[in-house]
LUMFIMAR-671163 format. One record per residue: residue number from 1; residue in three letters; x, z negated, y negated of N, C-alpha, C in turn. Coordinates in Angstrom, 2 decimals. Layout:
<nodes>
NUM  ALA  X  Z  Y  X  Z  Y  X  Z  Y
...
</nodes>
This chain:
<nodes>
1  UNK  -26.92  17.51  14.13  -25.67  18.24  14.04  -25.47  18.96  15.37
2  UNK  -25.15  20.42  15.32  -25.12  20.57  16.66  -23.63  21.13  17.01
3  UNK  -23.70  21.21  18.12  -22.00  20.99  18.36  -21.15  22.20  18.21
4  UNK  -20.08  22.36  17.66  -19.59  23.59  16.93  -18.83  24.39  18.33
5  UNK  -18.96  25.55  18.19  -18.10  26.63  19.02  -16.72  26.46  19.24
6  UNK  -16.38  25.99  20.47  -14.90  25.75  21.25  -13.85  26.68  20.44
7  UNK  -12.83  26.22  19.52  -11.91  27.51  19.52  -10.45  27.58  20.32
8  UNK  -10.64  29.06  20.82  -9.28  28.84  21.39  -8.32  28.28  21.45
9  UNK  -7.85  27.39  22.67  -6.73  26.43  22.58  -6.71  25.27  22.29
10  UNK  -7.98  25.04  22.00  -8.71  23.42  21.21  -8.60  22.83  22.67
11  UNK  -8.07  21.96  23.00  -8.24  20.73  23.78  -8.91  19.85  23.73
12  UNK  -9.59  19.60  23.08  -10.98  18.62  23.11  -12.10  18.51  23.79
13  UNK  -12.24  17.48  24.65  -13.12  18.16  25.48  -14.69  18.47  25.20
14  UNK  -15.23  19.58  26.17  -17.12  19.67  25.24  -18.00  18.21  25.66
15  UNK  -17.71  17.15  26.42  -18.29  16.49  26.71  -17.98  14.88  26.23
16  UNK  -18.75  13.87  25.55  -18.09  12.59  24.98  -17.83  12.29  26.49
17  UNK  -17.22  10.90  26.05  -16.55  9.98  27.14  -17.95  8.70  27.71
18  UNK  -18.00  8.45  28.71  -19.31  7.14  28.88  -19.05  6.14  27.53
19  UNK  -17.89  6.00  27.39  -17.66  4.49  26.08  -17.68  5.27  24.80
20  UNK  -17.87  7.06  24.56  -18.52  7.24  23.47  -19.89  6.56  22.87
21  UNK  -19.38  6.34  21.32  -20.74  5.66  20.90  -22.14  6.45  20.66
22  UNK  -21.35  7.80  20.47  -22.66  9.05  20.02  -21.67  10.30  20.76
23  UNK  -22.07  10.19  22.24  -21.54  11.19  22.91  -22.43  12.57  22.84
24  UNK  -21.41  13.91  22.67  -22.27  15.42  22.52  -23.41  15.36  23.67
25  UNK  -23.93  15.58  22.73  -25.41  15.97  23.36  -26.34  15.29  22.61
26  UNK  -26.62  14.05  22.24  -27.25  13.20  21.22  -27.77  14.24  20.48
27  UNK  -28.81  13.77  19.81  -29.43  14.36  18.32  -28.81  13.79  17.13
28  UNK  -28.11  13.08  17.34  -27.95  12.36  16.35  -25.88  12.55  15.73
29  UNK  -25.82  12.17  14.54  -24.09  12.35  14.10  -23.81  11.72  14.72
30  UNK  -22.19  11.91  14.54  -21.24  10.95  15.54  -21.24  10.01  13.90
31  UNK  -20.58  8.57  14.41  -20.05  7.67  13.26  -18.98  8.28  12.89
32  UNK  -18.88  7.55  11.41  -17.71  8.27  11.13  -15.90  8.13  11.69
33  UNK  -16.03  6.56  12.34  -14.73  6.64  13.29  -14.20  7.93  14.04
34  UNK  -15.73  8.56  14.84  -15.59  9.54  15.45  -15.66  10.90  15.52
35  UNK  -15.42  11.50  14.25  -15.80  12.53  13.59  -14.21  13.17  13.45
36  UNK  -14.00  14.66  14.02  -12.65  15.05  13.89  -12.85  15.79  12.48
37  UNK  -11.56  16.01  12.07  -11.40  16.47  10.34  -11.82  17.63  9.96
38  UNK  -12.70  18.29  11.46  -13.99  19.42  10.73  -15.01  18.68  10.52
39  UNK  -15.09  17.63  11.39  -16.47  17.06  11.46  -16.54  16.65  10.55
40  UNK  -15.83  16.22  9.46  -16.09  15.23  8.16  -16.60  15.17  7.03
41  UNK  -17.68  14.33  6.47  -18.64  15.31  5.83  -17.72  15.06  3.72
42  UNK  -16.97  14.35  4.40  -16.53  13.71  3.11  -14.97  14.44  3.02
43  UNK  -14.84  15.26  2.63  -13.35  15.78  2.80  -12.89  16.02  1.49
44  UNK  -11.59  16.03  1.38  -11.03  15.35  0.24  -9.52  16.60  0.02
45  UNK  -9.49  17.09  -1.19  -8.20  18.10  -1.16  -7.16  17.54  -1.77
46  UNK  -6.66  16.67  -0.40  -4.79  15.82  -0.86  -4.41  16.75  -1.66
47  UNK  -4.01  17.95  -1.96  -3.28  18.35  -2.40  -3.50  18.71  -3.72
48  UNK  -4.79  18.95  -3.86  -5.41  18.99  -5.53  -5.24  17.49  -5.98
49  UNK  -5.51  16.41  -5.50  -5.66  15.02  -5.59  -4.03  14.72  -6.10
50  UNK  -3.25  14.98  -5.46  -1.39  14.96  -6.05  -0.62  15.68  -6.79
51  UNK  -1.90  17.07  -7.34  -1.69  17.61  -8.48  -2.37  16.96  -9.90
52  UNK  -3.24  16.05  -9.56  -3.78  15.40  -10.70  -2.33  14.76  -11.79
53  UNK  -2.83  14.76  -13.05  -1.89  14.06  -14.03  -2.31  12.74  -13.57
54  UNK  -3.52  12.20  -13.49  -3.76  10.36  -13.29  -3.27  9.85  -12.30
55  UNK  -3.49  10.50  -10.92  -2.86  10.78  -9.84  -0.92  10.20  -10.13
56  UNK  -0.71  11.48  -10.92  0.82  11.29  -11.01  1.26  9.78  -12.30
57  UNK  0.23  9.83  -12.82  0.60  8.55  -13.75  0.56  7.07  -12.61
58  UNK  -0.20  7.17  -11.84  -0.91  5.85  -11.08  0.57  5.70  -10.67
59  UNK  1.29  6.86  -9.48  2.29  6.60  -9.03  3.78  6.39  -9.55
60  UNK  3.66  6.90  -11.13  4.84  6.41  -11.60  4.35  5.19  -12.62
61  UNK  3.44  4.60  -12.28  3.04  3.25  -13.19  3.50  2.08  -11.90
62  UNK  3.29  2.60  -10.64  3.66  1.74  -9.53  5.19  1.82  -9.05
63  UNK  5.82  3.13  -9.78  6.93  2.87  -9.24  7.65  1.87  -9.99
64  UNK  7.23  2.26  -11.81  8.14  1.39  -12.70  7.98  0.11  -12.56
65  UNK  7.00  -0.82  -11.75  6.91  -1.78  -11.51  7.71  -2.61  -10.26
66  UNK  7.68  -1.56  -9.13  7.77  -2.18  -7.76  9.32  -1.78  -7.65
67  UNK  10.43  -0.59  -8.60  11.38  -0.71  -8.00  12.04  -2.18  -8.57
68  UNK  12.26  -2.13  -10.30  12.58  -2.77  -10.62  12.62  -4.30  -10.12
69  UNK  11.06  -4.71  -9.79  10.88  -5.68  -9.13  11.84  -6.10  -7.79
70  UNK  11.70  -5.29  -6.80  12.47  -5.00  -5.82  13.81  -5.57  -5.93
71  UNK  14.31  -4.75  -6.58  16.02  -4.88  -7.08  16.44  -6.42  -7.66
72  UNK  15.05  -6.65  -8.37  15.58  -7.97  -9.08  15.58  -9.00  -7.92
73  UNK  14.52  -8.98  -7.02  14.33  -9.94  -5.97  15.47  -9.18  -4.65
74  UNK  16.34  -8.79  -4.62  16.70  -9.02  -3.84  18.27  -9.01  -4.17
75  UNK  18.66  -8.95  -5.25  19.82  -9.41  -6.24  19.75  -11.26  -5.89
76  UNK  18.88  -11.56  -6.46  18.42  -13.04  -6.72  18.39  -13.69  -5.32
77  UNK  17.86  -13.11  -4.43  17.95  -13.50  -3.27  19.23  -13.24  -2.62
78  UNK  20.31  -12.42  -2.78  21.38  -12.39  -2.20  22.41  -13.10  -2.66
79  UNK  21.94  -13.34  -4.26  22.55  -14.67  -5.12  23.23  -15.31  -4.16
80  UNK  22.42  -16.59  -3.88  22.89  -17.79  -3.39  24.10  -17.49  -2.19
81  UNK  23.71  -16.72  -1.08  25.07  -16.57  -0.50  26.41  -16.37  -0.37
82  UNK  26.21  -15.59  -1.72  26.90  -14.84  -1.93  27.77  -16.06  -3.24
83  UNK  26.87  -16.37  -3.71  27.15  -17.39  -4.74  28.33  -18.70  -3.77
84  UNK  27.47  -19.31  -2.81  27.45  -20.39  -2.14  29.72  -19.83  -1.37
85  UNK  28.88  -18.44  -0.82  31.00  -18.13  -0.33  31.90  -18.35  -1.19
86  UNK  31.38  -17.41  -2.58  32.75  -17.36  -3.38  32.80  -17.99  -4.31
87  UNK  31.86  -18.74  -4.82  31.63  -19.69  -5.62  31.57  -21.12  -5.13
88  UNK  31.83  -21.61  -4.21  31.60  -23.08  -3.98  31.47  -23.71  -4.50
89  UNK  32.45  -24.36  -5.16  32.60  -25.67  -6.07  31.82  -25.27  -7.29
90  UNK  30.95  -23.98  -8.05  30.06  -24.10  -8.74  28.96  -24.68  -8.42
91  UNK  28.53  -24.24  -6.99  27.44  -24.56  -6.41  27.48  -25.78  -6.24
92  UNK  28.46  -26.50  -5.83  28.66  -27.89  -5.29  28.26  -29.22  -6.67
93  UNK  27.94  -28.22  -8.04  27.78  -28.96  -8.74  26.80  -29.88  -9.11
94  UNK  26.63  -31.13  -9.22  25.40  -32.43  -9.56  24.87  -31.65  -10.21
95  UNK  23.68  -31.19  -10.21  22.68  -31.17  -11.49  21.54  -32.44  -11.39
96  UNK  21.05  -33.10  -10.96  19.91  -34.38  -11.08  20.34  -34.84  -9.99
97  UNK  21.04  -35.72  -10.15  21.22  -37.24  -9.13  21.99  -36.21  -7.88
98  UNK  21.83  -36.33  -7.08  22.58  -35.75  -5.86  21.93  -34.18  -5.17
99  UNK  21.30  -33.69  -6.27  20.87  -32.24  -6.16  21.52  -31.34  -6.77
100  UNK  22.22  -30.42  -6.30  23.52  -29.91  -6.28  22.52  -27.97  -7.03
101  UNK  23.45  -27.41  -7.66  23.22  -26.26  -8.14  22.54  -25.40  -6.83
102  UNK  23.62  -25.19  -5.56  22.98  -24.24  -4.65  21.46  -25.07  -4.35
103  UNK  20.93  -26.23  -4.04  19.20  -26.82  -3.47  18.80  -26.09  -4.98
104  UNK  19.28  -26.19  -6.07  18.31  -26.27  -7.19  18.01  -24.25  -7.09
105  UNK  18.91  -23.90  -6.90  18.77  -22.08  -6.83  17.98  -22.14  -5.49
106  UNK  18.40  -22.28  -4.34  17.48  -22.02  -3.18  15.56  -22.63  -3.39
107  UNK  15.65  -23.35  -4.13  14.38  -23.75  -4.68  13.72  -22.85  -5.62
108  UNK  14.57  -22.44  -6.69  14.36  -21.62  -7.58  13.70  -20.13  -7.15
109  UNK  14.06  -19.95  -5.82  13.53  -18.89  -5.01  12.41  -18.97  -4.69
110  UNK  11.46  -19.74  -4.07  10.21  -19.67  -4.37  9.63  -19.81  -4.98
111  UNK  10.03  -20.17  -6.64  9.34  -20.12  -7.50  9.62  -18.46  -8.56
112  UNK  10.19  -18.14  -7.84  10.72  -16.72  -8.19  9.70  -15.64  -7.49
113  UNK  9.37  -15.77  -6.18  8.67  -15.23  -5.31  7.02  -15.10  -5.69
114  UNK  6.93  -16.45  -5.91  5.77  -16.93  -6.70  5.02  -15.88  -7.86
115  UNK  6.27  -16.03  -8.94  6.37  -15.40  -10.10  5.92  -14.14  -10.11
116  UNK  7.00  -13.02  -9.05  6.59  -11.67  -9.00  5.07  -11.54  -8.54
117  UNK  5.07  -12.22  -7.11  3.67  -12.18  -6.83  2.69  -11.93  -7.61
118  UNK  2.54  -13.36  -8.54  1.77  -13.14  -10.07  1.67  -12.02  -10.67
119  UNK  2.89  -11.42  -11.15  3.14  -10.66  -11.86  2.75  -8.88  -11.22
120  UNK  2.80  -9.36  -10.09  2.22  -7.87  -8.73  0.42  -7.74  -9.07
121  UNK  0.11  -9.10  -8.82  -1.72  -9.39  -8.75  -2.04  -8.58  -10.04
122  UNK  -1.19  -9.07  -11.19  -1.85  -8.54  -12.48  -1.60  -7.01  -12.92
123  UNK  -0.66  -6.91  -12.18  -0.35  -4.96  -12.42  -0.88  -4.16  -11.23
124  UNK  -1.32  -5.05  -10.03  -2.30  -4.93  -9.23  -3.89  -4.19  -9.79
125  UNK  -3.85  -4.96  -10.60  -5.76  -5.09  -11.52  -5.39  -3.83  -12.25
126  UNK  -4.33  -3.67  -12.94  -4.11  -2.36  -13.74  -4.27  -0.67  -12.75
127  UNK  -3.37  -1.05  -11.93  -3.33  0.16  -10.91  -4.84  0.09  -9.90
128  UNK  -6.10  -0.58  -9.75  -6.94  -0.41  -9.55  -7.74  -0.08  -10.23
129  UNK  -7.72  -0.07  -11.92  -8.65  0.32  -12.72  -8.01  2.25  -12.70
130  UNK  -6.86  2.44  -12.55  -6.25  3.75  -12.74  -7.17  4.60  -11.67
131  UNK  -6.84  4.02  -10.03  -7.82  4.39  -9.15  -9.16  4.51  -9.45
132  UNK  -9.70  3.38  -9.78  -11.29  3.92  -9.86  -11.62  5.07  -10.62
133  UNK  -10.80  5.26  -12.10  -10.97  6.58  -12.42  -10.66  7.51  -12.05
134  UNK  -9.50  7.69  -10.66  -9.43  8.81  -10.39  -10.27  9.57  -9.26
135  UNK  -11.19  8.14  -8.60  -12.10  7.87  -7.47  -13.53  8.55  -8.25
136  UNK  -13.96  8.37  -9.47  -14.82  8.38  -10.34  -14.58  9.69  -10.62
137  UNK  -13.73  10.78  -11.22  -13.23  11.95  -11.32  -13.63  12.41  -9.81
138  UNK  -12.91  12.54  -8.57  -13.33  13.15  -7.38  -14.53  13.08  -6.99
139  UNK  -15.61  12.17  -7.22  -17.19  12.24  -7.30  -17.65  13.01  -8.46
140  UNK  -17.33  13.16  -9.42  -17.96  13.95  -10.82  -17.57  15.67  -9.95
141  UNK  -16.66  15.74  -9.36  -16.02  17.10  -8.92  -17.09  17.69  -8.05
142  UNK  -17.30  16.78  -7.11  -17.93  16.99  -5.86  -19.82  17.71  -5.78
143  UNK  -19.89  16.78  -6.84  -21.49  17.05  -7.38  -21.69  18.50  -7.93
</nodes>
């Protein structure tokens, strides 16, 4: 690769640094850590990529998941305080032997946490199969 023509105003300097790994002058590419976004042999058009329909499905398949989710966990989580001020004496109620409604809800929270989690992993697997086809599409393009 040989080293491209300075353009005006470019601040970069013509010479690597000693702790460059493939400083100019080498015969050889830079890695790709070190490769500026001419240098790149793999370049990618964001903007065709966010005009895609799969593209736009992936991100409203992640939104309908993660707001809702969101909202519910942090409803549920604001529960108990909120519960515990203005509700007292609900909370204060026996449910099993001397475990009172608010331990049994504050418990109930990590198994709530738990839950979404689960429920993230598996719509997780969905929104990675969406990607690979749209990863699979940008290689069919490229060729």
């Amino acid at each position: 690769m040989s080293p491209k023509k300075k353009k005006p105003g470019d601040p970069t300097p013509e010479v690597g640094a000693a702790t460059d790994i493939a400083p100019v002058g080498r015969g050889q590419s830079k890695p790709p850590h070190e490769r500026t976004a001419d240098e790149d042999l793999d370049v990618v058009d964001w903007e065709k990529v966010a005009a895609m329909g799969e593209f736009k499905a992936l991100l409203a398949a992640k939104r309908r998941f993660i707001l809702p989710a969101t909202i519910f966990f942090i409803l549920y989580y604001f529960a108990l305080p909120i519960l515990v001020g203005y509700a007292p004496e609900l909370m204060k109620t026996k449910v099993i032997g001397s475990v009172n409604l608010a331990y049994l809800f504050a418990l109930s929270q990590f198994f709530m946490a738990w839950i979404i989690a689960a429920l993230y992993m598996r719509a997780a697997g969905r929104f990675d199969g969406m990607i690979a086809a749209i990863l699979t599409r940008l290689k069919k393009r490229r060729r």
